[in-house]
N, C-alpha and C positions, 0 to 999 in steps of 0.2 A: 504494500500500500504506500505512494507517494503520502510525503509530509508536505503540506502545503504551510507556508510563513506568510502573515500578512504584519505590516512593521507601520503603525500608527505616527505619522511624524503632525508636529505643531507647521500650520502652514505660512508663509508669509503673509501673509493676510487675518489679520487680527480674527480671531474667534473661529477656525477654520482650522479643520485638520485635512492629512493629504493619508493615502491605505495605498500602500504600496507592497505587490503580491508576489514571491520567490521560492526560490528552492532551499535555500541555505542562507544562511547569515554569516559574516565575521567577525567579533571584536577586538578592535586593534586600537594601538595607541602609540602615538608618535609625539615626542618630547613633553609638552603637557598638552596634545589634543588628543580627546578620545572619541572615535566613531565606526560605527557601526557600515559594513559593507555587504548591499542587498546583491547574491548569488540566485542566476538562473542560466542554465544551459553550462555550468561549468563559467561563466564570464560576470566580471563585477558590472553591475544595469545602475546601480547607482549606489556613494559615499555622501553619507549622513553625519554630521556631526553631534554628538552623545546628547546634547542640549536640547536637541529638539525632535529628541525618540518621546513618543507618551507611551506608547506601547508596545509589545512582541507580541504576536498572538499565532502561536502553534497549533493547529489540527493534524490530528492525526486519521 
């Protein structure tokens, strides 16, 4: 059974969230930035920075 990832990010847009849907996630952290990196197909589709995750939401 695929594990589907939906990753709740705060949007630019005041009061507005954005659900962005994947295979896999990554967390990583470079010097003091920390963010999250949305996997699908094996390829990063998009780099989040930690502050503006609300949520992970794992089905299985």
């Amino acid at each position: 059974m695929d594990n589907k990832i939906e990753i709740v990010v705060f949007s630019h847009v005041s009061g507005k969230v954005e659900k962005i849907s994947c295979e896999a996630y990554e967390l990583n952290s470079n010097c003091n930035m920390n963010y999250v990196s949305a996997i699908s197909n094996g390829n990063k589709i998009v780099i989040i920075p930690w502050n503006r995750i609300k949520q992970i939401n794992i089905n299985q």
